[in-house]
Each structure stands twice: as C-alpha cells, then as structure tokens.
N, C-alpha and C positions, 0 to 999 in steps of 0.2 A: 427525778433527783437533780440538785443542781451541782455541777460540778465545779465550784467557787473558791479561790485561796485569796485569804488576806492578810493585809501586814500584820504582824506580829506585834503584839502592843503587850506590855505589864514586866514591872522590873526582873521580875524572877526569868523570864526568857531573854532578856536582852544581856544579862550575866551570862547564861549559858552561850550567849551566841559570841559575846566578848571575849569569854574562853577559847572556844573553838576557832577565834580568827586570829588569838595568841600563837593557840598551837600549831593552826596553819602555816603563819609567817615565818616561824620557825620552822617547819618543814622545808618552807619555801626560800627561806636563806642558806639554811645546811647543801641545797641541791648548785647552789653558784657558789660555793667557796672553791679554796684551787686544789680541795681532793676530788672533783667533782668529775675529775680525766676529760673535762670538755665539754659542749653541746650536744646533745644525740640528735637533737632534729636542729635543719637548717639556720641558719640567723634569721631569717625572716619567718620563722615561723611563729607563731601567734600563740605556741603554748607556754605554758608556764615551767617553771623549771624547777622541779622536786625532788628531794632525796627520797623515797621511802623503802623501806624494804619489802619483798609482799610478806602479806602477814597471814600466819597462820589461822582459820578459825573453819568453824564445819557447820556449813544451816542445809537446810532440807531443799532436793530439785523441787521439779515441778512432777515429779516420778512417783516422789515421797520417798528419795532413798536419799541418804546423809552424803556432803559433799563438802571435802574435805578442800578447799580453793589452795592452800599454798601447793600440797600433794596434786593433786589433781591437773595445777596451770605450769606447776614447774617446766621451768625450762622454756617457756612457751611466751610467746607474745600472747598479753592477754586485755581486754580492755574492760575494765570495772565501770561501771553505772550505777549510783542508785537513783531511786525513781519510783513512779505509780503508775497505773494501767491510767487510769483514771486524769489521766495530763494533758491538759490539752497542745501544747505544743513542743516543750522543750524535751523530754524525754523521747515523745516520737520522731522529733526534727533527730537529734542526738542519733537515734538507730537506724533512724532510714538513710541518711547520710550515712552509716558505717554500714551497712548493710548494702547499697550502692556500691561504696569502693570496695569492701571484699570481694563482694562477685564477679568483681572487673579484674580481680588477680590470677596468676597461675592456679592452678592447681596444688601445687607443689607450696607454694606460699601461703594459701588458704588452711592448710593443713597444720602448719606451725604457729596457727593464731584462734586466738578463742576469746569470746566476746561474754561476759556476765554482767545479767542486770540482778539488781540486789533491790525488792520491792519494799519500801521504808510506810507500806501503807496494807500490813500482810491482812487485817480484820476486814478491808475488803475485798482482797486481792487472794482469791484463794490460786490453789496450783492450775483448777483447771482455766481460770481467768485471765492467769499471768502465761499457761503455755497459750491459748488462742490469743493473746495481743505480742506476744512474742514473736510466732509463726508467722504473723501478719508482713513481718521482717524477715525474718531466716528460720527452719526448724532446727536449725543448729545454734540457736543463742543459747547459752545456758539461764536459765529463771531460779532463782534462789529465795526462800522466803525463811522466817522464824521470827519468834518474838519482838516486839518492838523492843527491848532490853536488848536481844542477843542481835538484834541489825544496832539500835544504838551503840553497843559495843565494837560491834565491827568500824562502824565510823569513827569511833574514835583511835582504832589502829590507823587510820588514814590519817587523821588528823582534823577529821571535819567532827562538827556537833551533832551531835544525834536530831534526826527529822520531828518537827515542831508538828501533830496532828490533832485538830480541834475541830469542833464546830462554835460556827456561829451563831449571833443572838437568833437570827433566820433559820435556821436549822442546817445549814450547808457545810458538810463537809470541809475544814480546812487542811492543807498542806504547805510546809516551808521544808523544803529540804537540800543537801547542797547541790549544783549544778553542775559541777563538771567532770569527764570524761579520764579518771585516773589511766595510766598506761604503763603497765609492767614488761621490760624488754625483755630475752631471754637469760640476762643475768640476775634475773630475779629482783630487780628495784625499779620502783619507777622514779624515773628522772626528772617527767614531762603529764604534766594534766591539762586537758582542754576545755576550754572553757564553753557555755555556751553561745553559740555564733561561729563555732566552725563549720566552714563551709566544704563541700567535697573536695576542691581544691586545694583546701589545706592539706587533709586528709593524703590525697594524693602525691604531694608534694614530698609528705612527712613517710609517707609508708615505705619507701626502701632504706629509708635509712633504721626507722624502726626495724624492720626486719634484719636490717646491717648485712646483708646478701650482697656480694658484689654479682654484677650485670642481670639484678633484678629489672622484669619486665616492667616497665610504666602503664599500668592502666589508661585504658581512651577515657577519655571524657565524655559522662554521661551528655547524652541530645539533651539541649534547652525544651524548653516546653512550649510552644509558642502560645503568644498575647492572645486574650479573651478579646473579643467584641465591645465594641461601647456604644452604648444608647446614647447619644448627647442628647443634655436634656434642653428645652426652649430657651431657655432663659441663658446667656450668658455667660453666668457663675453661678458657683462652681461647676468644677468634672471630676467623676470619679470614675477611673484607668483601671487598668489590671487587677481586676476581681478576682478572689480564686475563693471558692470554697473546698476544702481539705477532706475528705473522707476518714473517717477515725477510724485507728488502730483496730480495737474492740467497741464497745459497746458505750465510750466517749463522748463530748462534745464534739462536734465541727467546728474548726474554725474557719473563720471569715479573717481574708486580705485582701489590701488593695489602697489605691495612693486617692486624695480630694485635694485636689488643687483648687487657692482662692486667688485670681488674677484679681480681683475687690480690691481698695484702695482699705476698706475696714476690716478687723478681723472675724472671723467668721465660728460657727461651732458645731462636732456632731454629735447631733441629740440619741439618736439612735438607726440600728440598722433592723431590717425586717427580709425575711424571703417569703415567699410563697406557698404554701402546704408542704413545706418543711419542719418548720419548727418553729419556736421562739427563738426568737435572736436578740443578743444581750451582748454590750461594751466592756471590756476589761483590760486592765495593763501589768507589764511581769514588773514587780520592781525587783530591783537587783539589789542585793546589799555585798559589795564588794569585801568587805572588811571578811564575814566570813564565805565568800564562794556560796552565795542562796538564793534562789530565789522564790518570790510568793507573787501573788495573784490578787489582785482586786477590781471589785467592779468600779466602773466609769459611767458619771452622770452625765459626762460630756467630754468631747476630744477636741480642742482647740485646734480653730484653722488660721496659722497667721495671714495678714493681710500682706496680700503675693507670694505666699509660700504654699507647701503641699507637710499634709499629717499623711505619715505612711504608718498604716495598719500592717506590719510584721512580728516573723516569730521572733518570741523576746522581748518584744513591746507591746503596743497597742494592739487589740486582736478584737475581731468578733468572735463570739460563739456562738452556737446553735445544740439547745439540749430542748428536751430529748428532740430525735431526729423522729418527725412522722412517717420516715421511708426511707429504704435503702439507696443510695448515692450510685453513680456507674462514672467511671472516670470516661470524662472528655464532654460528659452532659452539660448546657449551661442552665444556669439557676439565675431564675427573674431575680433581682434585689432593689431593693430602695434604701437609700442613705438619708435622711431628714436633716437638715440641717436648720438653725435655727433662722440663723435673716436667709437665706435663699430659702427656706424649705424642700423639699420632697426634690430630690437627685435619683432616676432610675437609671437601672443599667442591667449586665449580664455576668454572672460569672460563673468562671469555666471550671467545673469539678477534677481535680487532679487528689494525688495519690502524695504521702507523705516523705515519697520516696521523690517527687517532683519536687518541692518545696524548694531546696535549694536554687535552682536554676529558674523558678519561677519566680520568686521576690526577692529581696535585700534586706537581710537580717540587721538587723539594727538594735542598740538601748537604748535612740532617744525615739520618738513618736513625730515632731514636729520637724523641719527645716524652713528654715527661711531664706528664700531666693536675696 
C-alpha cells in the first residue's frame, strides 16, 4: 500500500479550509490581546499564541473505554495532536521530540503532564494499531479514536477544519490534516500551539515555564547522533551528505534524508532515490498551507538542485520514502543508496538507520527543500 497525501484540489474543500483558517486567526488574536496576562512561553519561543479553553468532548482509548479529555486532563499540562499512524514524518517527528523531552524530566514533572494523540484517520487506524505505533514512543501516550464526524468535531472546538481523507485517482490513501502541537497548561486553556518544526530545544526551553514550577529541573540535552559515512562519488558533482534513513513508528513508510550539493555552475535535478533489498523508494514534499495550520503530501517527479547550492531532503519538506519496507531496519545499520540525478547521474553513498527519536539532532528541519549558496 502506498502511503501518499496530496494537495487538496476542488472548491468545496478549499471553503472548508478557508473557514477553519478564519476560525483559527481568531483564535489566534483573542490569545495576544491585553486580557491575555502575558506570554506563557518565552519571547523567543516559536509558538504560536492561542486563547482556547480545553474543550470538553469524550472519544474511545485505545482500551475501548470512553475518555472523557476535559475530565480526565483537568488541571494537567496536557498536549493535544491529531494525526495518523500512517505519517510519514510530521506526526512521528512531533512525538518523538516530545517523547525525548518528557523522559528527560523529574519524575515529579512527568506526572503532572499528559500527552494525547487524537487519530483523524480512525478506518485505518484501529485501537490496536494506534496503541503499537504509540508505544513505539511512550506507553503512556494516551491514543484516542471515533468517528470521523466526532474527531471533525473535536477540531472544530480547537479551531482547526476537520481532516480532508481521500484517495486518489492511483488508489493511495489521502491525508490533510492540521499540524500543530495544541498545549493546555494547568489552568485549563491553551495559550501557545506548536507548529511543525519544533525542535527539542524548543521543547526544552518552553517546558518549565509550561509547567510554571519554580526551580524546575532543566533537562540534558539529548546526545547528537553522529554523521553517516559518504561514498564520494568519481565524478566531481554532485555529493550527497548526511543520509539517514528513519525506521517507522508501526507498520509505515521509511523515510529517507539527507543534503545534494551542486558545486556545477548549471543547475542540476533529483530524479530519484533507490536503496537496496529494502524497498521501493519514492520522492515526496509536505506542503504547508499556512492560512489554515495543514499539511499534505505529494509526490515529486524531481527535486531541484541549484547551481552551487544544496536541496536538503528533511522533515517537513522534501523526503524520501520507502513503502513497503522488505525487512526490518536496526538502528545504527548503514543502508547502500543511490540518488540519480539528472546531468550527473547516479550519486551512491550510505546511510545511517536512526530511530525517530534521533531525528532532531540529526537533520534540520526546514519548509523550503532548496538553498542557494
């Protein structure tokens, strides 16, 4: 099965997305006016600033027993997702980042914080699917599923548009749904949502004041992953750096990262990526639509390489994937790859299997795909 989202195309969905990036911005100005008592996370932080209140509604664990989120998180630092098992990167970047910094906290802190994913894709996401790609992160996440109607509705107490799920003319599975990390402190409103691209650091930075503890411990900062090997290839131009392929949550695609520098005076393009008795591997980009906080998936016929600059393959932008996987992944193993490019052709190299808990510290989250030196 392919696991493939595209943009969103046909009047009747670009209304509902228009709505819901209404609703949002008014969410999102109610939370900076000057009843707002202040900033909860630092000035430099990178979230976004929300009024919402949490909202009351009750969908099914992963247990099968009713779960009642205002009852249940009250009083609690809590952090809301929704999402799919089925993602190849932003949902699993999103938990394994929080998942990282939890673990790095007291005891004591841990305790007063609760983490829900809310799955906007329940027909194939059943309980026992969303608790083993859950697990894969913490057995303490809570996994929440119900109708598509009764998760639509829950988003729209948020403020966001209910998740867009379709297939395509191929038969692929599609997903658009919002992206970012809501955050309810312990006075029951969130102030602050993150977007995708927060990095542990953020996370870290933001978490004692979220907690609002005074002489909260600060978490170490997780170890870097160190740099994969590089095969340079004969020729010249291009090189492609820091490979990683991602081992998936559950039963997902792998993604594929890493930088193709063209020191060429022309510009250059990549046609596709392939590994070795792994899988098919196949180009794709997240586009973002800002207006409402979304993102979707499409595949890539090619990835442009400017001339003297490098396309970076990260999470959030451009990515490889590899569906299905013909065998199981072990972190720290390197994986032959070939990049094809069009005027250089055929780039090999190695890259180093890591865990999506690595992610952060191993690439540079990015929206655009290209730089230009």
């Amino acid at each position: 099965m392919s696991f493939v989202q595209v943009p969103v195309r046909g009047f009747d969905r670009a209304v509902t997305f228009l709505r819901a990036g209404v609703v949002l911005a008014a969410v999102t100005l109610a939370g900076c006016g000057p009843t707002s008592g202040g900033r909860v996370v630092s000035a430099e932080s990178g979230a976004t600033d929300v009024s919402v209140p949490r909202p009351a509604f009750t969908l099914t664990d992963t247990d099968g027993m009713p779960y009642a989120f205002a009852e249940r998180t009250a009083g609690t630092l809590t952090f809301l997702e929704f999402g799919y098992t089925n993602c190849p990167d932003v949902c699993p970047v999103h938990m394994a980042n929080l998942s990282t910094v939890i673990a790095n906290l007291a005891p004591s802190d841990r305790m007063r914080l609760t983490v829900v994913f809310v799955t906007v894709d329940p027909d194939r996401d059943s309980a026992a699917a969303l608790r083993k790609w859950l697990n894969a992160f913490s057995v303490d996440f809570i996994g929440l599923r119900g109708t598509r109607e009764e998760v639509d509705a829950v988003q729209q107490l948020i403020g966001f548009g209910g998740a867009i799920v379709g297939v395509d003319s191929g038969g692929a599975t599609t997903v658009t749904h919002a992206a970012p990390v809501v955050v309810f402190t312990a006075d029951d409103t969130a102030h602050v949502m993150y977007p995708f691209g927060t990095r542990q650091a953020d996370w870290i930075r933001d978490m004692p004041r979220l907690l609002a503890r005074k002489g909260h411990r600060r978490p170490a900062t997780p170890s870097s992953v160190p740099a994969p090997s590089v095969l340079t290839p004969s020729a010249p131009t291009p090189s492609v750096e820091r490979a990683y392929v991602v081992i998936p949550a559950a039963k997902g695609p792998a993604a594929i990262y890493f930088a193709a520098s063209n020191p060429a005076g022309s510009p250059d393009s990549i046609l596709s990526v392939a590994t070795e008795a792994i899988g098919p591997a196949s180009l794709h980009e997240s586009v973002h639509d800002h207006l409402t906080n979304t993102m979707s998936m499409q595949p890539l016929a090619a990835l442009a390489v400017p001339a003297r600059g490098t396309a970076r393959l990260v999470p959030g932008g451009a990515h490889g994937m590899i569906s299905p996987l013909g065998r199981a992944l072990v972190r720290g193993e390197r994986i032959a790859l070939t990049v094809q490019f069009a005027r250089a052709g055929a780039v090999r190299t190695t890259a180093t299997v890591i865990t999506y808990a690595d992610v952060d510290t191993a690439t540079t989250t990015a929206t655009t795909t290209t730089v230009r030196k």
